[in-house]
C-alpha positions, 0 to 999 in steps of 0.5 A: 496509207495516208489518214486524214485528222479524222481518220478516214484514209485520203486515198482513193479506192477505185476498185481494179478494173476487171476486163479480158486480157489479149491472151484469153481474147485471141484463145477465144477467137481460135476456138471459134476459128476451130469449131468454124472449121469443123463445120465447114469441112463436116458440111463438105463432107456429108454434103458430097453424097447429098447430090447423088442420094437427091438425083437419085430419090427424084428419079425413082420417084419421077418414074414412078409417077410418070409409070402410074400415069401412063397406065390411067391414061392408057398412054406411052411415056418415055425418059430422053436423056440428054447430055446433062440431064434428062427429060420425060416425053410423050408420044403423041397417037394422031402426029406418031410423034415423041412431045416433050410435056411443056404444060406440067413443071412436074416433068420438066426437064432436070439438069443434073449437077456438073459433079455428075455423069451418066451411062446408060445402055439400051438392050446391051448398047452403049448409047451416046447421049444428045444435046439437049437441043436435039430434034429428035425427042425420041427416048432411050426408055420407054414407060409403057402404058401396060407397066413394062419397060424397056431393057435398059441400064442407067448409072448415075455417079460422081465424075471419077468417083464409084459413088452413085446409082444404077437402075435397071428393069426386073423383067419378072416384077415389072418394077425398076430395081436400084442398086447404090454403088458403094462410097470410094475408099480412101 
């Protein structure tokens, strides 16, 4: 090391320059990549049930709603189901006709999501839903005005899947009950 007449060195000390090698820059870049996976797949995953628990919850809770109103207003209701969806209609004493419910969003009508399907039987048939512009606005269930229902079962699913719902009428209770279908195995 070279020293001057007196005696302090001549040659600079920089300090080393510390900075981030490529190596740990591209470790730190695949953890992210792998943690951003994780997550991706992690909301595929639970949100593939998130659909049906949600159609599910909102359908009972319609029902429930629209049965409780029927019975204050003294007034018959019913759910048209439709090809992808389903609606809640009224009857309408002076026209004796089936109305959709146009002036309240509660009841509007609901498109299900394309991952799912329908089946519905009335009394022990098989019923072949309409478009959703059909004329004919008169429901597969019916929401009586003195709490009963009609004998029917609705099986809402993932498309080739078991995953999904079914609801249908208990004749001592007059209540609905709900059965979830079990996740497929896999």
């Amino acid at each position: 090391m070279p020293t001057s007449a007196t005696g302090i060195s001549t040659r600079s000390e920089r300090p080393r320059e510390r900075g981030f090698t490529l190596v740990e820059i591209l470790v730190v870049v695949v953890i992210i990549g792998i943690l951003a996976v994780g997550a991706v797949l992690s909301v595929r995953a639970g949100g593939g049930d998130r659909d049906v628990t949600e159609e599910r919850d909102r359908f009972l809770a319609l029902v429930d709603f629209v049965r409780e109103r029927a019975e204050l207003e003294n007034r018959e209701y019913g759910v048209r189901f439709y090809q992808g969806g389903y609606e809640f209609v009224r009857f309408d004493d002076r026209e004796a006709l089936w109305l959709r419910i146009e002036d309240e969003r509660t009841l509007r009508g609901r498109q299900l999501p394309p991952s799912l399907e329908v089946e519905l039987a009335v009394e022990g048939r098989v019923v072949i839903l309409p478009k959703q512009d059909a004329k004919d606005l008169a429901p597969q269930v019916l929401l009586y005005s003195s709490g009963d229902l009609n004998d029917f079962d609705l099986t809402v699913k993932r498309r080739g899947a078991d995953l999904g719902f079914r609801v249908q009428p208990d004749t001592a209770s007059y209540d609905v009950t709900l059965t979830n279908l079990p996740a497929p195995r896999g």
